[in-house]
N, C-alpha and C positions, 0 to 999 in steps of 0.2 A: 411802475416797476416794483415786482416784489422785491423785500427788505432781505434778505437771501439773496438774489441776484445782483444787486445792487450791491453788498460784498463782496463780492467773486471779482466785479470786474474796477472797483476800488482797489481790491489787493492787487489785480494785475496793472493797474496804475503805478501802484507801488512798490513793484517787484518784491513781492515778499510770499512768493506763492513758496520755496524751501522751507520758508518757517510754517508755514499756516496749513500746507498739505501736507498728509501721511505719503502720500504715494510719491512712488519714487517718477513715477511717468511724471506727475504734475510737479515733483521738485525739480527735473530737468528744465521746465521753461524759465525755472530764473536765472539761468544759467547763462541768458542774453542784456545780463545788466549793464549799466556802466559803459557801453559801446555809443558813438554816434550809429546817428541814422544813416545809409544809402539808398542810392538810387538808382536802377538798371535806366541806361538811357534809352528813352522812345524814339522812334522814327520823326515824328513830328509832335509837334503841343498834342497834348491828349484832350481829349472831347468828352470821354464817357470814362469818369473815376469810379471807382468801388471803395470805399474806403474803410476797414476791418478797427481804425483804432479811432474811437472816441476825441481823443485830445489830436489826431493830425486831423479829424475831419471840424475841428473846429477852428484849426489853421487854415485850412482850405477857405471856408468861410472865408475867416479874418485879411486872407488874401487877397478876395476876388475870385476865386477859384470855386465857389460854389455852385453857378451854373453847369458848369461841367464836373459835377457829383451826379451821380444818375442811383447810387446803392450807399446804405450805413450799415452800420453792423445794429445787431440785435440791443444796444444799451445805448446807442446814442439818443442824444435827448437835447443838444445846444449847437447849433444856436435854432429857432424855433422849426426854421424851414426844413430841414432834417426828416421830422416828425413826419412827413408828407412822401418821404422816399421807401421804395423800398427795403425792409430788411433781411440782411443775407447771413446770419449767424454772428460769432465774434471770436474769441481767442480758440474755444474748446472745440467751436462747432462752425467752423464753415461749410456754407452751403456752396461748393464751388459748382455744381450741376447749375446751380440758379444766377451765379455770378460768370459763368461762362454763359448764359444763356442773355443776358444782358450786354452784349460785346463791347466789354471794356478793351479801353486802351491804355488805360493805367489802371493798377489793384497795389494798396495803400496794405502792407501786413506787418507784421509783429516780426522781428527777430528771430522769434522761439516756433514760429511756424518755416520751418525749413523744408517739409514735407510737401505743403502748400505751394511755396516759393518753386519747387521742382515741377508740380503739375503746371504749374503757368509758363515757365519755362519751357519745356516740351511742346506746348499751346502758343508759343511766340509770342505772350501777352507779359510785357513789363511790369515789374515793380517795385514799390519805393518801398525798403525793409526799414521799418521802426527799430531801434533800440534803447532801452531808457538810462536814462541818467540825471544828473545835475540841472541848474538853467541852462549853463551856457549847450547843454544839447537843446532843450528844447529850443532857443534861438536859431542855434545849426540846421532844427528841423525844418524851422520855417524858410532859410534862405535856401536851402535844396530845395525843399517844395515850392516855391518859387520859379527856381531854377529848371525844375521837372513841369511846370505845370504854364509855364510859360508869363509868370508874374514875380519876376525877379524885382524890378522897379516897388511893386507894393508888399512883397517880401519884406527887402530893406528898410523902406521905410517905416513897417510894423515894429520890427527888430528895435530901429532907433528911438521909437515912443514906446515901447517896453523898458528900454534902457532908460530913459529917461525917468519915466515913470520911477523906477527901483532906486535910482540916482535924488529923485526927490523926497523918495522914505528914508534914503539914508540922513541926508540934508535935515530934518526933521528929528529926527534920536539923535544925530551928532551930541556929544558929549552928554549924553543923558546916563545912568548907571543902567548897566546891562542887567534885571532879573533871571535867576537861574530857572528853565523852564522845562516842565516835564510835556514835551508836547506829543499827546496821544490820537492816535489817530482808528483806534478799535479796542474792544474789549468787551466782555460779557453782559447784556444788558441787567443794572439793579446787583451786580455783583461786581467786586477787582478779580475777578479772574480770566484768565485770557486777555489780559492785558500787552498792547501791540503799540510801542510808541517811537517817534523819531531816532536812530541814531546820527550817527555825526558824520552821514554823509547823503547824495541828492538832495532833491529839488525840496522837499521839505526843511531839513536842517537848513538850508541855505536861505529859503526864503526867512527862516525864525530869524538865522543871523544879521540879514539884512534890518530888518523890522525891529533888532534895536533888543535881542532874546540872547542870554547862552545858556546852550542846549545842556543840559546834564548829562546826557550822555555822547558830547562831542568826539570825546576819546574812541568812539568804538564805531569802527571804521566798517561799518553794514547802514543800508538804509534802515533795519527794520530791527527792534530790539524786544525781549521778550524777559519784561527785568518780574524777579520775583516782587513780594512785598517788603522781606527783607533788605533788598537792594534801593527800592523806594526811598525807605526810611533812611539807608546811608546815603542818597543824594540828594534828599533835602531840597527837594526845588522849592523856589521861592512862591513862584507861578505853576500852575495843573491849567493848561490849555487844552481842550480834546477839541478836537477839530471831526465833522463827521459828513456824508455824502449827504444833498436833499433826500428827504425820506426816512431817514434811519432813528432818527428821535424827534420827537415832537416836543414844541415848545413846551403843554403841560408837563413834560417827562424831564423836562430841565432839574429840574429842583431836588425831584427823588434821587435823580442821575448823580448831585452834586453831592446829596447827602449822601452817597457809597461811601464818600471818601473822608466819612466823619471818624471811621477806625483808624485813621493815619493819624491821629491829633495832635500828635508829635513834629509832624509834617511842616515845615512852618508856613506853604501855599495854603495846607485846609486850616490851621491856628488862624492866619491871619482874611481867610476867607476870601482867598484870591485864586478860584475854581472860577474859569471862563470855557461857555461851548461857545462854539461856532459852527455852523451848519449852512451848506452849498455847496454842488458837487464843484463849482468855481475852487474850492479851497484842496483839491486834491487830485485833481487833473491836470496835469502837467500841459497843457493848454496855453496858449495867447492871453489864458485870464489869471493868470501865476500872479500878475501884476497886481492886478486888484486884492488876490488872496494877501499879498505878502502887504501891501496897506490895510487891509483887515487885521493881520496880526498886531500890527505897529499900532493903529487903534486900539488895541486891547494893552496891549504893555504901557503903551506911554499915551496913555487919554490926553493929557495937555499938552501935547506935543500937536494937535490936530484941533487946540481951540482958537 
Protein backbone atom coordinates (compact mmCIF):
# COMPACT_ATOMS: atom_id res chain seq x y z
CA UNK A 1 0.00 0.00 0.00
CA UNK A 2 1.30 3.32 -0.88
CA UNK A 3 2.44 5.54 2.19
CA UNK A 4 -0.26 8.28 1.19
CA UNK A 5 -2.98 5.89 1.22
CA UNK A 6 -2.02 4.28 4.12
CA UNK A 7 -2.53 8.05 5.82
CA UNK A 8 -5.98 8.64 4.74
CA UNK A 9 -7.34 5.62 6.15
CA UNK A 10 -4.98 6.03 9.55
CA UNK A 11 -6.55 9.43 9.93
CA UNK A 12 -9.94 7.94 9.36
CA UNK A 13 -9.19 5.46 12.15
CA UNK A 14 -8.62 8.37 14.11
CA UNK A 15 -11.17 10.57 13.42
CA UNK A 16 -9.21 13.55 12.80
CA UNK A 17 -10.11 14.01 9.24
CA UNK A 18 -11.49 18.22 10.57
CA UNK A 19 -8.17 18.79 11.56
CA UNK A 20 -6.25 17.30 8.61
CA UNK A 21 -8.56 18.20 5.69
CA UNK A 22 -9.13 21.71 4.07
CA UNK A 23 -12.36 20.75 2.63
CA UNK A 24 -15.28 21.29 4.26
CA UNK A 25 -17.01 17.91 2.41
CA UNK A 26 -14.23 15.80 4.14
CA UNK A 27 -14.40 17.90 7.44
CA UNK A 28 -18.11 16.72 7.70
CA UNK A 29 -17.09 13.03 8.06
CA UNK A 30 -15.72 13.64 11.43
CA UNK A 31 -18.70 14.66 12.53
CA UNK A 32 -19.62 10.76 13.47
CA UNK A 33 -17.02 10.62 16.41
CA UNK A 34 -17.63 9.57 19.85
CA UNK A 35 -20.98 7.68 18.97
CA UNK A 36 -21.46 3.80 19.49
CA UNK A 37 -21.74 1.59 16.78
CA UNK A 38 -25.45 0.10 15.39
CA UNK A 39 -26.94 -2.35 13.77
CA UNK A 40 -30.11 -2.63 11.31
CA UNK A 41 -31.45 -6.01 12.20
CA UNK A 42 -31.33 -8.73 9.45
CA UNK A 43 -33.86 -11.38 8.63
CA UNK A 44 -31.62 -14.19 9.57
CA UNK A 45 -27.65 -14.78 10.51
CA UNK A 46 -26.10 -13.12 7.37
CA UNK A 47 -23.93 -15.44 5.09
CA UNK A 48 -22.52 -12.89 2.66
CA UNK A 49 -20.75 -9.70 4.81
CA UNK A 50 -19.14 -6.65 2.95
CA UNK A 51 -17.24 -5.12 5.34
CA UNK A 52 -16.06 -1.06 4.37
CA UNK A 53 -14.11 -0.65 7.94
CA UNK A 54 -10.74 -2.31 8.47
CA UNK A 55 -10.78 -2.46 12.31
CA UNK A 56 -14.65 -4.28 12.29
CA UNK A 57 -13.45 -6.55 9.65
CA UNK A 58 -10.94 -7.75 11.86
CA UNK A 59 -13.51 -8.27 14.59
CA UNK A 60 -15.21 -10.38 12.26
CA UNK A 61 -12.14 -12.46 12.04
CA UNK A 62 -11.53 -12.44 15.69
CA UNK A 63 -15.21 -13.68 16.09
CA UNK A 64 -15.66 -16.39 13.93
CA UNK A 65 -17.37 -14.41 11.57
CA UNK A 66 -14.82 -14.53 8.76
CA UNK A 67 -16.23 -17.31 6.63
CA UNK A 68 -19.04 -15.42 5.96
CA UNK A 69 -16.96 -12.12 4.76
CA UNK A 70 -17.23 -12.50 0.96
CA UNK A 71 -15.85 -8.38 0.37
CA UNK A 72 -13.04 -5.74 2.24
CA UNK A 73 -12.55 -2.50 1.66
CA UNK A 74 -9.67 -1.29 -0.49
CA UNK A 75 -6.87 -0.96 2.87
CA UNK A 76 -7.68 -3.85 4.64
CA UNK A 77 -4.63 -5.92 5.25
CA UNK A 78 -5.20 -8.17 8.75
CA UNK A 79 -5.79 -10.61 9.55
CA UNK A 80 -3.91 -12.49 6.37
CA UNK A 81 -7.13 -14.13 4.87
CA UNK A 82 -8.57 -10.79 3.79
CA UNK A 83 -5.80 -10.43 1.26
CA UNK A 84 -7.60 -13.08 -0.85
CA UNK A 85 -11.27 -11.30 -0.88
CA UNK A 86 -12.33 -9.02 -2.99
CA UNK A 87 -11.93 -5.31 -2.80
CA UNK A 88 -14.84 -2.86 -2.95
CA UNK A 89 -13.40 0.74 -2.16
CA UNK A 90 -13.43 2.24 1.53
CA UNK A 91 -14.47 5.40 3.31
CA UNK A 92 -14.28 8.06 0.07
CA UNK A 93 -14.97 5.45 -2.62
CA UNK A 94 -17.39 2.76 -2.45
CA UNK A 95 -17.94 0.75 -4.94
CA UNK A 96 -21.69 -0.10 -4.24
CA UNK A 97 -22.36 -1.31 -8.13
CA UNK A 98 -19.73 -4.13 -7.10
CA UNK A 99 -20.92 -4.57 -3.45
CA UNK A 100 -24.56 -5.01 -4.64
CA UNK A 101 -23.39 -7.28 -7.34
CA UNK A 102 -22.00 -9.54 -4.58
CA UNK A 103 -25.54 -10.12 -2.84
CA UNK A 104 -24.64 -9.28 0.50
CA UNK A 105 -26.79 -9.72 3.44
CA UNK A 106 -24.99 -7.59 5.71
CA UNK A 107 -22.73 -4.38 4.60
CA UNK A 108 -20.39 -3.26 7.55
CA UNK A 109 -20.13 1.14 6.91
CA UNK A 110 -18.80 4.13 8.55
CA UNK A 111 -21.15 6.39 10.30
CA UNK A 112 -20.15 9.23 8.01
CA UNK A 113 -21.43 7.33 5.03
CA UNK A 114 -25.16 8.23 5.42
CA UNK A 115 -25.58 8.56 1.73
CA UNK A 116 -24.44 4.93 1.28
CA UNK A 117 -26.50 3.59 4.38
CA UNK A 118 -29.72 5.10 2.29
CA UNK A 119 -28.81 3.14 -1.13
CA UNK A 120 -28.79 -0.06 0.99
CA UNK A 121 -31.82 0.78 2.48
CA UNK A 122 -33.88 1.35 -0.58
CA UNK A 123 -32.02 -2.23 -1.71
CA UNK A 124 -33.51 -3.99 1.45
CA UNK A 125 -29.81 -4.85 2.37
CA UNK A 126 -28.95 -4.24 6.13
CA UNK A 127 -26.34 -2.76 7.96
CA UNK A 128 -24.19 -2.51 10.82
CA UNK A 129 -23.06 1.61 11.08
CA UNK A 130 -19.61 1.97 12.63
CA UNK A 131 -18.93 4.89 14.77
CA UNK A 132 -15.74 5.75 16.50
CA UNK A 133 -14.70 6.34 19.88
CA UNK A 134 -13.02 5.28 23.10
CA UNK A 135 -12.36 1.30 24.07
CA UNK A 136 -15.14 0.59 25.62
CA UNK A 137 -16.91 1.30 21.91
CA UNK A 138 -14.76 -0.79 20.32
CA UNK A 139 -15.91 -3.69 22.87
CA UNK A 140 -19.55 -2.53 22.09
CA UNK A 141 -18.66 -3.15 18.51
CA UNK A 142 -17.63 -6.51 18.86
CA UNK A 143 -20.79 -7.70 21.10
CA UNK A 144 -23.19 -6.17 18.38
CA UNK A 145 -21.28 -7.74 15.78
CA UNK A 146 -21.73 -10.73 17.40
CA UNK A 147 -25.12 -10.20 18.05
CA UNK A 148 -25.64 -9.17 14.20
CA UNK A 149 -23.60 -11.87 12.86
CA UNK A 150 -24.93 -14.69 14.82
CA UNK A 151 -21.60 -15.12 17.37
CA UNK A 152 -22.71 -13.62 20.24
CA UNK A 153 -21.08 -16.55 22.48
CA UNK A 154 -17.44 -15.69 20.80
CA UNK A 155 -18.16 -12.05 20.76
CA UNK A 156 -18.22 -12.29 24.73
CA UNK A 157 -15.91 -14.22 25.07
CA UNK A 158 -13.27 -12.06 23.00
CA UNK A 159 -14.60 -8.97 24.92
CA UNK A 160 -13.56 -10.86 28.39
CA UNK A 161 -9.78 -11.60 27.20
CA UNK A 162 -9.43 -8.12 25.86
CA UNK A 163 -10.55 -7.23 29.37
CA UNK A 164 -8.44 -9.17 30.86
CA UNK A 165 -5.67 -8.53 28.88
CA UNK A 166 -5.82 -4.45 29.79
CA UNK A 167 -6.52 -5.66 33.39
CA UNK A 168 -3.09 -7.38 33.47
CA UNK A 169 -1.13 -4.23 31.92
CA UNK A 170 -2.71 -2.30 34.57
CA UNK A 171 -1.56 -4.94 37.22
CA UNK A 172 1.94 -4.36 35.93
CA UNK A 173 2.49 -0.37 36.10
CA UNK A 174 0.44 -0.45 39.39
CA UNK A 175 2.22 1.98 41.57
CA UNK A 176 4.99 2.74 39.07
CA UNK A 177 5.32 6.87 38.44
CA UNK A 178 3.24 7.82 35.41
CA UNK A 179 5.87 9.62 32.64
CA UNK A 180 4.34 12.59 31.02
CA UNK A 181 3.92 11.48 27.39
CA UNK A 182 3.78 13.33 24.14
CA UNK A 183 2.14 10.53 22.08
CA UNK A 184 2.37 11.22 18.37
CA UNK A 185 0.77 9.59 16.06
CA UNK A 186 1.84 11.69 12.42
CA UNK A 187 3.78 14.47 11.36
CA UNK A 188 5.98 15.64 8.43
CA UNK A 189 8.62 13.27 7.49
CA UNK A 190 12.54 14.66 8.72
CA UNK A 191 10.80 17.71 9.84
CA UNK A 192 8.22 18.92 13.24
CA UNK A 193 5.83 20.29 11.26
CA UNK A 194 2.49 18.98 10.77
CA UNK A 195 2.71 17.57 13.93
CA UNK A 196 -0.56 15.41 14.80
CA UNK A 197 -0.58 13.87 18.54
CA UNK A 198 -2.92 12.34 21.12
CA UNK A 199 -5.36 14.40 22.83
CA UNK A 200 -7.11 13.43 26.05
CA UNK A 201 -9.76 11.59 24.78
CA UNK A 202 -10.37 7.92 22.52
CA UNK A 203 -8.94 4.98 22.10
CA UNK A 204 -5.46 6.17 21.89
CA UNK A 205 -5.34 8.50 25.08
CA UNK A 206 -6.90 5.69 26.80
CA UNK A 207 -4.80 2.84 25.83
CA UNK A 208 -1.41 5.42 26.91
CA UNK A 209 -3.52 5.72 30.24
CA UNK A 210 -3.93 2.27 30.71
CA UNK A 211 -0.15 1.37 29.83
CA UNK A 212 1.01 3.30 32.92
CA UNK A 213 1.50 7.16 30.51
CA UNK A 214 0.00 10.73 31.35
CA UNK A 215 -0.78 12.16 28.37
CA UNK A 216 0.29 16.02 28.15
CA UNK A 217 -2.26 16.80 26.60
CA UNK A 218 -5.09 15.10 28.81
CA UNK A 219 -6.85 18.25 29.33
CA UNK A 220 -8.08 18.88 25.70
CA UNK A 221 -11.07 17.07 25.21
CA UNK A 222 -10.47 16.13 21.10
CA UNK A 223 -8.92 12.96 20.04
CA UNK A 224 -6.49 14.78 17.82
CA UNK A 225 -4.34 17.82 18.73
CA UNK A 226 -2.30 20.00 16.62
CA UNK A 227 0.22 21.73 19.26
CA UNK A 228 2.73 24.24 17.93
CA UNK A 229 6.40 23.98 19.00
CA UNK A 230 6.03 26.49 21.26
CA UNK A 231 3.19 24.60 23.10
CA UNK A 232 5.78 21.51 23.07
CA UNK A 233 8.31 23.20 24.98
CA UNK A 234 5.52 24.34 27.55
CA UNK A 235 4.37 20.69 28.13
CA UNK A 236 7.61 19.26 28.73
CA UNK A 237 6.85 15.69 28.16
CA UNK A 238 9.07 13.47 29.80
CA UNK A 239 8.53 10.75 27.09
CA UNK A 240 8.15 11.50 22.73
CA UNK A 241 6.41 8.23 21.83
CA UNK A 242 5.24 8.38 17.86
CA UNK A 243 3.38 5.62 17.24
CA UNK A 244 3.05 4.98 13.29
CA UNK A 245 0.87 2.53 10.52
CA UNK A 246 3.37 -0.64 9.01
CA UNK A 247 4.82 1.04 6.20
CA UNK A 248 5.21 4.66 6.93
CA UNK A 249 8.89 4.58 8.27
CA UNK A 250 11.37 2.32 8.00
CA UNK A 251 13.59 0.99 10.65
CA UNK A 252 16.67 2.79 8.85
CA UNK A 253 14.58 6.07 9.10
CA UNK A 254 14.44 5.54 13.02
CA UNK A 255 17.34 7.52 13.95
CA UNK A 256 17.17 10.54 11.42
CA UNK A 257 13.34 10.55 12.46
CA UNK A 258 14.63 10.91 16.29
CA UNK A 259 17.16 13.28 15.71
CA UNK A 260 14.14 15.94 14.36
CA UNK A 261 13.62 16.36 17.79
CA UNK A 262 17.30 17.36 18.65
CA UNK A 263 15.82 21.30 18.39
CA UNK A 264 13.62 20.74 21.32
CA UNK A 265 16.76 20.26 23.75
CA UNK A 266 15.10 22.01 26.25
CA UNK A 267 12.64 19.22 26.02
CA UNK A 268 13.44 16.93 28.82
CA UNK A 269 12.08 13.52 26.60
CA UNK A 270 14.81 14.52 23.82
CA UNK A 271 17.65 15.91 27.04
CA UNK A 272 17.12 12.81 28.38
CA UNK A 273 16.90 10.63 25.16
CA UNK A 274 13.77 9.11 25.76
CA UNK A 275 12.31 9.44 21.92
CA UNK A 276 10.45 5.77 21.25
CA UNK A 277 8.76 4.79 17.66
CA UNK A 278 6.62 2.12 17.34
CA UNK A 279 5.46 0.90 14.30
CA UNK A 280 2.24 -1.60 13.31
CA UNK A 281 -0.97 -0.90 11.95
CA UNK A 282 -1.89 -3.18 15.32
CA UNK A 283 -0.90 0.17 17.18
CA UNK A 284 -3.78 2.40 15.68
CA UNK A 285 -6.56 0.54 14.51
CA UNK A 286 -9.20 0.51 16.86
CA UNK A 287 -9.42 -3.37 16.29
CA UNK A 288 -9.45 -6.64 18.61
CA UNK A 289 -5.53 -5.91 18.71
CA UNK A 290 -5.98 -2.43 20.91
CA UNK A 291 -4.81 -5.12 23.54
CA UNK A 292 -1.65 -5.86 22.34
CA UNK A 293 -0.95 -2.21 21.12
CA UNK A 294 -1.75 -0.91 24.69
CA UNK A 295 1.10 -3.79 26.23
CA UNK A 296 3.36 -2.31 23.53
CA UNK A 297 3.18 0.96 25.14
CA UNK A 298 3.51 -0.31 28.65
CA UNK A 299 6.79 -2.00 27.33
CA UNK A 300 8.01 1.11 26.21
CA UNK A 301 7.27 3.32 29.49
CA UNK A 302 8.02 0.79 32.16
CA UNK A 303 10.53 -1.82 30.50
CA UNK A 304 10.95 -3.48 34.11
CA UNK A 305 7.76 -3.90 34.71
CA UNK A 306 7.75 -6.73 31.78
CA UNK A 307 11.24 -8.47 33.11
Amino acid sequence: MAARAKRVIVFAALAVWGALLASPALADLAGSAFTESSAQPAAATPKRIVSLVPALTEMLFAIGAGPQVVAVSSFDEFPAEVKKLPRVGALLDPDTERILALRPDLVVIYGSQADLQTQFERVRVPTFVYRHGGIETILESIRDLGTSTGHSKEAATLVRTLQGRLDAVRARVKGRARPRVLLVFERQPRTLREVYVSGGRGFLHEMLDIAGGQNVFADTARESVQPSTETILARAPEVILEVRAEGLIAAKEVADERGVWSSLSSVPAVRDKQIHFLSGDYLVVPGPRFAQATEALARVLHPDAFR
